[in-house]
C-alpha positions as a Markdown table, in Angstrom:
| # | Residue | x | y | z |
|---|---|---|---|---|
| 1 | Unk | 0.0 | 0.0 | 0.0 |
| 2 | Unk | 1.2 | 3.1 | -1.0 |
| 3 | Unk | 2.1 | 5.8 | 2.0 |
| 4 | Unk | 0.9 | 9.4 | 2.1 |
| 5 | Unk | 4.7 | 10.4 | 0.9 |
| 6 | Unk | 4.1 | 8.5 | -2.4 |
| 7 | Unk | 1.0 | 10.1 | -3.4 |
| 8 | Unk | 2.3 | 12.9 | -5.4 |
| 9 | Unk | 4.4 | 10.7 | -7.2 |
| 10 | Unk | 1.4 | 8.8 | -8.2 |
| 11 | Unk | -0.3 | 11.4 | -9.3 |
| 12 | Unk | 2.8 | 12.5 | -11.8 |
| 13 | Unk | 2.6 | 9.1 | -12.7 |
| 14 | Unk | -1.2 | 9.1 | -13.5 |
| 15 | Unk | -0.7 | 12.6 | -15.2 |
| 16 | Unk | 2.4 | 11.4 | -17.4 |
| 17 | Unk | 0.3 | 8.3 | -18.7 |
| 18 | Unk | -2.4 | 10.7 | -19.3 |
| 19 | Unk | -0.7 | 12.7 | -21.3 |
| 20 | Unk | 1.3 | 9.8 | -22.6 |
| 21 | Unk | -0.5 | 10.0 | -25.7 |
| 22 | Unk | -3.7 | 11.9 | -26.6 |
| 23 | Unk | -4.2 | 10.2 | -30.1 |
| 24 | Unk | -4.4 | 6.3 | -27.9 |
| 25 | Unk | -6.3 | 6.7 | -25.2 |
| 26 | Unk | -5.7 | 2.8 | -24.5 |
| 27 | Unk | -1.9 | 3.8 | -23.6 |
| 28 | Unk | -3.8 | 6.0 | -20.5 |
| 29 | Unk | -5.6 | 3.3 | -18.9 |
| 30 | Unk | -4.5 | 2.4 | -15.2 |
| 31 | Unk | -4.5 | -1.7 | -16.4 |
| 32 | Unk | -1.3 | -1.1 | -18.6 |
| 33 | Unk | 1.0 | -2.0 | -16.0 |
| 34 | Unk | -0.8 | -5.7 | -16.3 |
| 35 | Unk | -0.3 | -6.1 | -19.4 |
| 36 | Unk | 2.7 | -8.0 | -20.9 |
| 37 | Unk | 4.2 | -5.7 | -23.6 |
| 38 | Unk | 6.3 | -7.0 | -26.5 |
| 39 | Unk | 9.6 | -4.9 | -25.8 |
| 40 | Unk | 8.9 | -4.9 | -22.1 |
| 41 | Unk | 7.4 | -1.5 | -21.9 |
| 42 | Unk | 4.3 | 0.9 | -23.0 |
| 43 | Unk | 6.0 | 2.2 | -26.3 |
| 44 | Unk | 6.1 | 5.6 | -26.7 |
| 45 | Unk | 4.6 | 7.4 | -30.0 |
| 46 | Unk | 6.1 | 10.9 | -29.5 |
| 47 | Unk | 8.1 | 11.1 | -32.4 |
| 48 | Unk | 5.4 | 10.2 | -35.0 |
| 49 | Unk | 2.8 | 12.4 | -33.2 |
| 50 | Unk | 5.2 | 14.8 | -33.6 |
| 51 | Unk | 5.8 | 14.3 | -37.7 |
| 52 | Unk | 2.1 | 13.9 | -37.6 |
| 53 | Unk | 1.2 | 17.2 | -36.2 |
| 54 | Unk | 3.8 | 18.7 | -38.6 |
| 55 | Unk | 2.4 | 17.1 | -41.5 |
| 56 | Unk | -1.0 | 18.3 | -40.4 |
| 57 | Unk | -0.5 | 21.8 | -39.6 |
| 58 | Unk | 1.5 | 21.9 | -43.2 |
| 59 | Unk | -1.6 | 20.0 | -45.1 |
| 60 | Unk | -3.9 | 22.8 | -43.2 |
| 61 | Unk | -2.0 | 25.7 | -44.3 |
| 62 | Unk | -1.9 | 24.7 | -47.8 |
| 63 | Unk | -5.5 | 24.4 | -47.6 |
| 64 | Unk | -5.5 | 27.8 | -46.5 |
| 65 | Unk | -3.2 | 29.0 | -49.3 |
| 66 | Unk | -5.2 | 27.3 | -51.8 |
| 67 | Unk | -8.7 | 28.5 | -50.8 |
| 68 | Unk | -6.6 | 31.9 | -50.7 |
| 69 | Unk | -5.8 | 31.5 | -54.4 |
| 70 | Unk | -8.7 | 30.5 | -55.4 |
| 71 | Unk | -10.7 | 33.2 | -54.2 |
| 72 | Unk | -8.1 | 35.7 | -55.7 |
| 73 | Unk | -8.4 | 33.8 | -58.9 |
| 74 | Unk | -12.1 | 34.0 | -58.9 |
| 75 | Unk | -11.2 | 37.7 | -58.2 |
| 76 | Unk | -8.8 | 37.9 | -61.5 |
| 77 | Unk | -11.9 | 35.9 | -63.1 |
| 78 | Unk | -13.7 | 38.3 | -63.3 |
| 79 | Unk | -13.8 | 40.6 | -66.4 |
| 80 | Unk | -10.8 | 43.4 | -66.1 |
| 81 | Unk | -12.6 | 45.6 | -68.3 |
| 82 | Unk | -16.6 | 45.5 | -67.2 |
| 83 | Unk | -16.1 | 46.2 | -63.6 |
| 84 | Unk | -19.4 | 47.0 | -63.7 |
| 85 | Unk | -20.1 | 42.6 | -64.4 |
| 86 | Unk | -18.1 | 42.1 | -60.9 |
| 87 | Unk | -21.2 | 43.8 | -59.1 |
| 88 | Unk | -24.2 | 41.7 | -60.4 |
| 89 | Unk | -26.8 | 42.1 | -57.7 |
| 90 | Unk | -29.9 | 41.1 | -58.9 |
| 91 | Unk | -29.2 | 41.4 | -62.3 |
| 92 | Unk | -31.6 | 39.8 | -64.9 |
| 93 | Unk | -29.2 | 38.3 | -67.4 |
| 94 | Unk | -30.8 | 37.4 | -71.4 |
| 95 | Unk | -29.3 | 34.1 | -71.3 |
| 96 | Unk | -30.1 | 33.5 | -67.2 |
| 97 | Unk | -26.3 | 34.2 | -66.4 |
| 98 | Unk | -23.6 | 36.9 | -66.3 |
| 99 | Unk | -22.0 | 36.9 | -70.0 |
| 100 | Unk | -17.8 | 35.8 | -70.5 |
| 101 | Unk | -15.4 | 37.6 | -72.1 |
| 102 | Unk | -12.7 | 35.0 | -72.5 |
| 103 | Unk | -12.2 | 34.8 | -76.1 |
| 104 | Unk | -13.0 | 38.6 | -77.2 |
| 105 | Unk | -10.5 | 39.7 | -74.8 |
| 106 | Unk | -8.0 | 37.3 | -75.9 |
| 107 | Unk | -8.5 | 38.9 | -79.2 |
| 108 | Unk | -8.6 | 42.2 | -78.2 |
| 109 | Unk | -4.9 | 41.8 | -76.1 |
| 110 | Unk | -3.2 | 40.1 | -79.0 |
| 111 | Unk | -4.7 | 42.4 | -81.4 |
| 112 | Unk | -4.6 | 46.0 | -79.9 |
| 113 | Unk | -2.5 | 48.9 | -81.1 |
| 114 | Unk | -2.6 | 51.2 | -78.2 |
| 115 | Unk | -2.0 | 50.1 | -74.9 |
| 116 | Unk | -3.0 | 52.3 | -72.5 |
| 117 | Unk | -2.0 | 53.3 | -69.0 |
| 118 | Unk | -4.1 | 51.8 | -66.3 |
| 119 | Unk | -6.2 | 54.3 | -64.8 |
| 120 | Unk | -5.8 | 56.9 | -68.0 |
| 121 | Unk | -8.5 | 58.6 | -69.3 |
| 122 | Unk | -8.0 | 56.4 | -72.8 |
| 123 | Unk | -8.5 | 53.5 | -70.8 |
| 124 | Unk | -11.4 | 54.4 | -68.7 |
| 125 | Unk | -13.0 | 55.6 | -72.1 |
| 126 | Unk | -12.2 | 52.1 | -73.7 |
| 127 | Unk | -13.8 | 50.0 | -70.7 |
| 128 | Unk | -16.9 | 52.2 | -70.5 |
| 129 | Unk | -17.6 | 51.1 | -74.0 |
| 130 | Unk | -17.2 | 47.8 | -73.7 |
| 131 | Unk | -19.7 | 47.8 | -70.3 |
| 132 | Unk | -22.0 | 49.9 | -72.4 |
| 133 | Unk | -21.8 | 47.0 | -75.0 |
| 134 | Unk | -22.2 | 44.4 | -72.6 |
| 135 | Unk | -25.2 | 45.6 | -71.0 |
| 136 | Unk | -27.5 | 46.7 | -74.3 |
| 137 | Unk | -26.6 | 43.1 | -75.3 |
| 138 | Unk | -26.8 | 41.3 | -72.2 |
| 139 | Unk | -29.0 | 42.5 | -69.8 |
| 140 | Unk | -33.2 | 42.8 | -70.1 |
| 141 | Unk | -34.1 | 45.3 | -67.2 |
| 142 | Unk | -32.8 | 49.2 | -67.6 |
| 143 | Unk | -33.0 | 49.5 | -63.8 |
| 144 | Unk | -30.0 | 47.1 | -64.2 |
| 145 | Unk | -27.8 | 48.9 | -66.0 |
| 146 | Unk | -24.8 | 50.9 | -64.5 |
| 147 | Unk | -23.3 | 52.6 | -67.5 |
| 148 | Unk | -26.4 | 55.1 | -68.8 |
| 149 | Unk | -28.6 | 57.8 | -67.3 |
| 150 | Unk | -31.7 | 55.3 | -68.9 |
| 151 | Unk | -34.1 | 58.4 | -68.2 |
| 152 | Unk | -31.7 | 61.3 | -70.4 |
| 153 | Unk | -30.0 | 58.6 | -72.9 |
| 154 | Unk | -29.9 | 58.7 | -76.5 |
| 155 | Unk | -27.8 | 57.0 | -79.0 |
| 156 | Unk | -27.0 | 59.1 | -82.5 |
| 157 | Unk | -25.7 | 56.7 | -85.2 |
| 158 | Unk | -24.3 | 58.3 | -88.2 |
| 159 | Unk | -26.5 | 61.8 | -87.9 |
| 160 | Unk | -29.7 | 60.0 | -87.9 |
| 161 | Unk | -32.5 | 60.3 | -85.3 |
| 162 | Unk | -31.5 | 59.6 | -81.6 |
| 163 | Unk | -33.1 | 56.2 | -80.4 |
| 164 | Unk | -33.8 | 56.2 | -76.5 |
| 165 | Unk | -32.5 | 54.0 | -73.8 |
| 166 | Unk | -36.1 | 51.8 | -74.7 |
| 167 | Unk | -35.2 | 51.7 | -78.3 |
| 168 | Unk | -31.7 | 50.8 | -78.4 |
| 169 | Unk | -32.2 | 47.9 | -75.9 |
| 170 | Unk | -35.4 | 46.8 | -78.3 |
| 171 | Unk | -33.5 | 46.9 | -81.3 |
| 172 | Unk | -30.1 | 45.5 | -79.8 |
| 173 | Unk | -26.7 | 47.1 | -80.4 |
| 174 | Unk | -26.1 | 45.3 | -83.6 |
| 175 | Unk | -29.5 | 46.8 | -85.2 |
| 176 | Unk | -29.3 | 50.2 | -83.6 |
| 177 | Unk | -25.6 | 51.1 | -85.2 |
| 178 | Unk | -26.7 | 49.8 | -88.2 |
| 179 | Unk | -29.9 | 51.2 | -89.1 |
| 180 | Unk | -29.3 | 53.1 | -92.7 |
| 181 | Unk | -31.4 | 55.6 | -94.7 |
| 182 | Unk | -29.9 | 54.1 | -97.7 |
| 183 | Unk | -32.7 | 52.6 | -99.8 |
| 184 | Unk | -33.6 | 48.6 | -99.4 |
| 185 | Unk | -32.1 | 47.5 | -102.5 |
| 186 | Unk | -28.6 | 48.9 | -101.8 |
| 187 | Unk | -28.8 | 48.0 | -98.0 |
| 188 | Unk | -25.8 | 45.6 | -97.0 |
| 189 | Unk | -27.9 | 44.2 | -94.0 |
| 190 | Unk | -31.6 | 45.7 | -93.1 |
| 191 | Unk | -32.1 | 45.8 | -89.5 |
| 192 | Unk | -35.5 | 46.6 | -89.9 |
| 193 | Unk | -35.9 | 42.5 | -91.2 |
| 194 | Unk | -33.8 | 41.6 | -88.0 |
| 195 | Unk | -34.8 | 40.8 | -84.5 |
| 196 | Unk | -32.7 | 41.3 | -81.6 |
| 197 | Unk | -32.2 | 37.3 | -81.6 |
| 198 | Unk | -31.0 | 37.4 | -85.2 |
| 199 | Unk | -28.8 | 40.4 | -85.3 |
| 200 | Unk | -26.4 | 38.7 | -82.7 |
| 201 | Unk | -27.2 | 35.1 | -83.8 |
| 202 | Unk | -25.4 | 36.7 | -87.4 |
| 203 | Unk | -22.5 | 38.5 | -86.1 |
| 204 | Unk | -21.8 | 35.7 | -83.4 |
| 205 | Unk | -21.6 | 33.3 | -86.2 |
| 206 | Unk | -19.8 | 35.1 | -88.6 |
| 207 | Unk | -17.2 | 36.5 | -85.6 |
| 208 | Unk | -16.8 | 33.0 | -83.4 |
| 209 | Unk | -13.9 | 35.1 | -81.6 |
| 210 | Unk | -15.8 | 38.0 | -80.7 |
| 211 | Unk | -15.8 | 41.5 | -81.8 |
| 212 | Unk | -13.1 | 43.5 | -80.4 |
| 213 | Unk | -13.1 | 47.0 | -79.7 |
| 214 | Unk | -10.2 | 49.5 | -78.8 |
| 215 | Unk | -9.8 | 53.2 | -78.3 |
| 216 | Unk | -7.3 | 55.2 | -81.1 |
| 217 | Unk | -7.4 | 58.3 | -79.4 |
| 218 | Unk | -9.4 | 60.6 | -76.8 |
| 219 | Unk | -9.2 | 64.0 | -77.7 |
| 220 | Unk | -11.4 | 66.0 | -75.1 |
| 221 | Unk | -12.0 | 65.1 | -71.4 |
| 222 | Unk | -15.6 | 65.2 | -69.3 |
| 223 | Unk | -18.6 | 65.7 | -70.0 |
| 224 | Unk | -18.4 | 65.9 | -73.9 |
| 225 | Unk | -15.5 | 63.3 | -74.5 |
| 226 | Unk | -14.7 | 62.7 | -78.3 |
| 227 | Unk | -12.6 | 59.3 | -79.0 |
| 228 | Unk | -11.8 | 57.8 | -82.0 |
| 229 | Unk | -12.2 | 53.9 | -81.9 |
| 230 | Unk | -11.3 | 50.7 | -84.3 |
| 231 | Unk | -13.9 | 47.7 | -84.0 |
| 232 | Unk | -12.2 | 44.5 | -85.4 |
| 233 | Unk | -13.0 | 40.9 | -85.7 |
| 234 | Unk | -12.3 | 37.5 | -87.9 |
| 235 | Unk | -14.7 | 36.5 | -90.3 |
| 236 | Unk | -14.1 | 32.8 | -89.8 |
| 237 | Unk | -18.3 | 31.6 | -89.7 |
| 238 | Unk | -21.2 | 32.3 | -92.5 |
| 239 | Unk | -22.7 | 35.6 | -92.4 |
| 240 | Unk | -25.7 | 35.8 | -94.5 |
| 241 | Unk | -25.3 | 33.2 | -96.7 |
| 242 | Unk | -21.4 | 33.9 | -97.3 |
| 243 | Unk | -18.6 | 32.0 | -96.6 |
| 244 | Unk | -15.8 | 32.9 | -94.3 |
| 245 | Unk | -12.7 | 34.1 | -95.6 |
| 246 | Unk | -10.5 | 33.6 | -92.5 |
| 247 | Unk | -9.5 | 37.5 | -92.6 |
| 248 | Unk | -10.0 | 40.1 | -90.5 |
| 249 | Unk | -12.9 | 43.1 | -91.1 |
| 250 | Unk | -12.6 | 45.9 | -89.1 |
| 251 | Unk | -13.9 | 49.6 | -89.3 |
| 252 | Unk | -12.7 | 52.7 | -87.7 |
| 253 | Unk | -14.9 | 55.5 | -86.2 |
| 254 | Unk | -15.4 | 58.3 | -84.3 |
| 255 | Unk | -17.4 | 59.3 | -81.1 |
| 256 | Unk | -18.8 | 61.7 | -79.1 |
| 257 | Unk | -19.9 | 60.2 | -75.5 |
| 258 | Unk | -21.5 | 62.9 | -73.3 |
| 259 | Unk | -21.4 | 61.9 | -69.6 |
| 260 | Unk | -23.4 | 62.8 | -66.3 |
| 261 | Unk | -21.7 | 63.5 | -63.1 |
| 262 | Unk | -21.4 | 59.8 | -62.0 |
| 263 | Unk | -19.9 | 59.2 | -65.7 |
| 264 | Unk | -23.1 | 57.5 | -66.9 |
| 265 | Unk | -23.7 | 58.2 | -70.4 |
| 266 | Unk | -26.6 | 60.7 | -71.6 |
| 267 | Unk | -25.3 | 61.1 | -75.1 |
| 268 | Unk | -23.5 | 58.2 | -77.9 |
| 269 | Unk | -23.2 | 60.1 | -81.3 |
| 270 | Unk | -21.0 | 57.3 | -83.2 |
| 271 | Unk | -19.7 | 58.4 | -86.9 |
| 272 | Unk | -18.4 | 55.4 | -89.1 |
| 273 | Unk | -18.7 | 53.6 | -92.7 |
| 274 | Unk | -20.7 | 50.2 | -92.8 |
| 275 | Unk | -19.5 | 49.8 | -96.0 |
| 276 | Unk | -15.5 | 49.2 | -94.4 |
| 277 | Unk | -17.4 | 46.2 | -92.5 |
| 278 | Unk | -19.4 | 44.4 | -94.6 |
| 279 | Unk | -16.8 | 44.7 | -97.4 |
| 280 | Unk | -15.0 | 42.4 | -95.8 |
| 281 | Unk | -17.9 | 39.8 | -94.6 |
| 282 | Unk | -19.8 | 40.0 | -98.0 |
| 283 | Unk | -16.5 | 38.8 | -99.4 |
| 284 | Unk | -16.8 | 35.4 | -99.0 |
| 285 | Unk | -18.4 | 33.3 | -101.9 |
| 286 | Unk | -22.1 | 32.1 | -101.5 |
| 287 | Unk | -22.1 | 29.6 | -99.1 |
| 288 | Unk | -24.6 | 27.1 | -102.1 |
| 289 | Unk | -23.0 | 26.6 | -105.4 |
| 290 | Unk | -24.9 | 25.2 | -108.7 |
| 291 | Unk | -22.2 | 23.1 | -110.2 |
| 292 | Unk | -22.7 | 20.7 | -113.6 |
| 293 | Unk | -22.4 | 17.5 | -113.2 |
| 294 | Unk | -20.3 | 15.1 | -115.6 |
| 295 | Unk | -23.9 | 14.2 | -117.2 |
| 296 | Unk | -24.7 | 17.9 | -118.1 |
| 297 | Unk | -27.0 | 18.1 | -115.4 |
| 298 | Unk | -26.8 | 21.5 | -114.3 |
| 299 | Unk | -29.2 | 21.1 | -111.8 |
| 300 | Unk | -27.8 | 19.4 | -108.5 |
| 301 | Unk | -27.0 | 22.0 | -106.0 |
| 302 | Unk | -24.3 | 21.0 | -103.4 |
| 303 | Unk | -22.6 | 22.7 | -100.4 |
| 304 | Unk | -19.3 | 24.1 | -101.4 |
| 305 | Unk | -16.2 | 23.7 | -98.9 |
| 306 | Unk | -16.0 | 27.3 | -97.8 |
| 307 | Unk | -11.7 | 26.8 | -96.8 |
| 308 | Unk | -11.4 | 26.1 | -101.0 |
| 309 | Unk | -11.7 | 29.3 | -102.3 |
């Protein structure tokens, strides 16, 4: 029996078994001194708790610095030049989610002529136009758009009549910048024959990469700024029944973008030439060719390989 003197070495004894080891509580029951161990003792685990608790604290920061990076990436993600599609809210998408940018800003960066500094007044220009663009084409609810006073905005294409906030979105971009007073039989493309649907069904087909826009040049400041621009794309799909060429149409253009105090537009006047356009996508040859057979049948219509010419 143990005597009063050899209680407190019992209870380091109890406390060292308990804290023996805290992953096998079976090593802290009172019984082990019973039991007949294979090298004569209790073994001790302390070294590979040890390179355990490394390992774990090591696996749990990398989890930390991954969920980290992924965040930031889904930060980066997000479109660097339509900061306004990093603040969606309760937006009512037309196709039921936020649009990506992916390939028409890969095209854009390998394409540009002008880079300009971050935070310029040439790139702030540049990126309000492309959120302008994204939003008539991508968004159904004017209360959701960031980039236009809705209730003072008009859009002036080529001199023409200004179309309304209303309007525009109706009509889509495509149909709005293209409306002409030319007369039907010399009209390239007739908007007026063309649903929003349609107009972007063409131009998405005929452009697979996107349709890339970049400032030239700003030449006056806020409210009335005035920017020249280049819109460029490759005409590597059908467009209206012509086949692609693989080449790049572009067309140049000037700009007048009058602005509100929180930098919404109020005003678009746009000034270009269709014609530098759809010279380039009515280039292709017609997508269905009548060719003669080796019987002098003249009749037998077949698709023609649009890569042959």
């Amino acid at each position: 029996m143990a005597s009063s003197a050899d209680a407190p070495l019992e209870s380091g004894l109890s406390s060292l078994r308990l804290a023996a080891d805290k992953y096998r509580s079976i090593l802290n029951d009172e019984k082990t001194g019973n039991i007949r161990w294979r090298y004569g003792g209790p073994p001790i685990f302390d070294t590979v708790n040890k390179l355990f608790e490394e390992e774990r604290t090591h696996r749990q920061l990398s989890l930390t610095l991954s969920t980290s990076k992924a965040n930031m990436a889904t930060r980066e993600e997000k479109d660097k030049y339509r900061s306004v599609l990093n603040d969606v809210g309760e937006v009512q998408w037309r196709y039921g989610h936020p649009p990506a940018f992916d390939l028409v800003n890969q095209l854009f960066e390998e394409g540009q002529t002008k880079v300009w500094p971050e935070g310029s007044l040439e790139e702030t220009v540049q990126n309000a136009i492309k959120s302008w663009e994204m939003e008539f084409s991508h968004k159904i609810r004017l209360q959701d758009f960031k980039t236009i006073n809705p209730d003072k905005f008009k859009l002036f294409v080529n001199g023409r009549e200004g179309l309304s906030a209303e309007e525009t979105l109706r009509l889509g971009s495509y149909n709005a910048l293209l409306k002409t007073s030319l007369p039907g039989e010399f009209q390239y493309y007739k908007p007026e024959e063309e649903s929003f649907e349609s107009s972007h069904d063409a131009f998405r087909s005929a452009l697979p990469r996107g349709f890339a826009f970049e400032i030239l040049s700003v030449y006056s400041g806020p409210p009335n700024i005035a920017f020249k621009f280049r819109h460029w794309g490759y005409f590597e799909g059908d467009f209206k029944g012509h086949a692609p060429t693989g080449e790049m149409v572009q067309f140049l253009g000037l700009g007048v973008l009058k602005v509100d105090e929180l930098l919404r537009a109020e005003e678009i006047e746009i000034y270009y030439d269709p014609g530098e356009l759809f010279g380039g996508l009515l280039k292709g040859p017609p997508v269905l060719e009548t060719k003669t057979t080796d019987t002098g049948d003249n009749t037998a219509e077949k698709h023609s390989c649009p890569f042959t010419h």
